[in-house]
C-alpha positions in Angstrom: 29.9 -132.3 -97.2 33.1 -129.9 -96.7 34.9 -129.8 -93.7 34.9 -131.6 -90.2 37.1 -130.1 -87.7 38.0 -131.9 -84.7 40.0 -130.2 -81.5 42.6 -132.9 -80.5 45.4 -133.1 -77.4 43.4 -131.1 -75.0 42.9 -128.6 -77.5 46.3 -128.4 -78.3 45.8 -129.6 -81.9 43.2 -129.7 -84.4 42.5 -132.0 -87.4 40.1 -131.1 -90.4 38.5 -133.8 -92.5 37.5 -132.6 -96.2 35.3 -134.9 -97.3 33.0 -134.3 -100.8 32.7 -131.5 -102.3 34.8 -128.8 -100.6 33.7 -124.9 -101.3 36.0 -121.9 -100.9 33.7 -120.3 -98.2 33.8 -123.5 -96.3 37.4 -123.4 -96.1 37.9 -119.9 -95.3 35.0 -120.8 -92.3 37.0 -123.4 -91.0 40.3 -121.9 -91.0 38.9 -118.6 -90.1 37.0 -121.0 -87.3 40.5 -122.6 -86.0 42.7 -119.5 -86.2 39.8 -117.6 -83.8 40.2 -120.5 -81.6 43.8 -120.3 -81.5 43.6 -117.0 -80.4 40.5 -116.3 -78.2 40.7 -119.5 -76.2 44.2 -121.3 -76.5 46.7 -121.6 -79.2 47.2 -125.2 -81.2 50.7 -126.4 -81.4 49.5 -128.4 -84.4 47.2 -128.3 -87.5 46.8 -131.3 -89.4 44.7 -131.4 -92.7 43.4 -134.3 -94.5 41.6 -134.2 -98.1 41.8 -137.9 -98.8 37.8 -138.1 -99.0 37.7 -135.1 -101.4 35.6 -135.9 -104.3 35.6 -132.3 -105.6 36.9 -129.1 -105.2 35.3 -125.6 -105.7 38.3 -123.3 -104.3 40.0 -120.5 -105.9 43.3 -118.5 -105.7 41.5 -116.1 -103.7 39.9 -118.1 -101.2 43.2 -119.9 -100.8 44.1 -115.8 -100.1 41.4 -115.1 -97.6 42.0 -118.3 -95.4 45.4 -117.5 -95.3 45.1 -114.1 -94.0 42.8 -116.1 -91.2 46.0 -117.9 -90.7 48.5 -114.8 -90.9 46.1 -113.0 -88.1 46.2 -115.5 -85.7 49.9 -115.8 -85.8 50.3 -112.0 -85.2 48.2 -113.0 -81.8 50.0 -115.7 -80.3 53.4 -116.8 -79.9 53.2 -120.2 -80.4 54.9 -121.3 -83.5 52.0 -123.9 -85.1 53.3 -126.8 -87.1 51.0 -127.9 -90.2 50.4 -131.0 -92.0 48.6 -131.4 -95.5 47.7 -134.6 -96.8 46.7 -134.2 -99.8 47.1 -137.5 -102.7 44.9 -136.0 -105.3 47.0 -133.6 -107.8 44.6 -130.9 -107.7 44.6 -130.7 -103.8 48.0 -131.3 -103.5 48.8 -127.8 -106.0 46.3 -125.9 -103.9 48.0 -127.4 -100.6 51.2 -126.0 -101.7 49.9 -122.5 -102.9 48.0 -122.1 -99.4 51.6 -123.4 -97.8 53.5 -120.3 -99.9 50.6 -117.8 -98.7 51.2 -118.9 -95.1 54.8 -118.7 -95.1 54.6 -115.2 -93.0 52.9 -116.7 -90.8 56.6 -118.2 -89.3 54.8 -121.8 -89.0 56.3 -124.9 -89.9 54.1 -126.1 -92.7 54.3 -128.9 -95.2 52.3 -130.7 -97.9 52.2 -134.9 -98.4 51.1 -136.9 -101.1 51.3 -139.9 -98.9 49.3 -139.9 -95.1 51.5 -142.0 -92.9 54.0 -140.1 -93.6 52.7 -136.9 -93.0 50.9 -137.9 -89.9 54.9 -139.2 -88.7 56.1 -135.7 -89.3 53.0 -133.9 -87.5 53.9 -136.2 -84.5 57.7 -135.9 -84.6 57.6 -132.1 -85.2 55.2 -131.8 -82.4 56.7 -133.7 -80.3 60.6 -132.0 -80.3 58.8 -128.3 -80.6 55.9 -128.5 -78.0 56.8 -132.2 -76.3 53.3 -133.0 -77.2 51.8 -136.9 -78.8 49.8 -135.2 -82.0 47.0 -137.5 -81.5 46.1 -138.0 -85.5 45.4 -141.2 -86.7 
């Protein structure tokens, strides 16, 4: 099925939904999708990523590299400092979550990976809220 992406807060956020089998090449599409957003029609304060309907996962270190270059280019065009959210309970998702966080890290973004949902959806919204005084509108 792969990945749903949804533009939230008057396009100031978006949330992806991974649901069944996720493939590198859709994840590099829908980040590369996002991060073109960000920079041809308005930059997102927030990025929130759920894998919780994940029931497999065909991604590799270098896919994790090409979305994150996606990422890394879209920072370089705006100045809006993105927070990111990864929910990610499964083991496997959660250790790519955290390499894609490291491969980000230049990006200058506030990123972090959770194991557990509501508590990664009450850091997206407190984050947001304090940085860009913005209600992250994931539920």
């Amino acid at each position: 099925m792969g990945l749903e992406i949804e533009y939230l807060n008057d396009n100031h956020g978006v949330m992806a939904i991974a649901s069944g089998e996720l493939t590198g090449a859709e994840l590099i599409e829908a980040v590369r999708q996002a991060n073109e957003f960000a920079i041809k029609t308005q930059p997102l304060c927030y990025s929130f990523f759920d894998c919780e309907r994940l029931t497999a996962i065909s991604i590799t270190i270098g896919d994790l590299a090409k979305a994150a270059l996606c990422a890394i280019e879209a920072a370089k065009h705006t100045e809006t400092e993105r927070i990111v959210a990864i929910y990610a309970s499964d083991e496997y998702a959660y250790r790519l979550a955290v390499i894609y966080m490291m491969f980000i890290e230049e990006t200058g973004w506030e990123v972090w990976v959770f194991r557990d949902r509501k508590e990664a959806v009450a850091w997206l919204r407190g984050r947001a809220a304090l940085k860009h005084g913005i209600m992250a509108e994931v539920v």
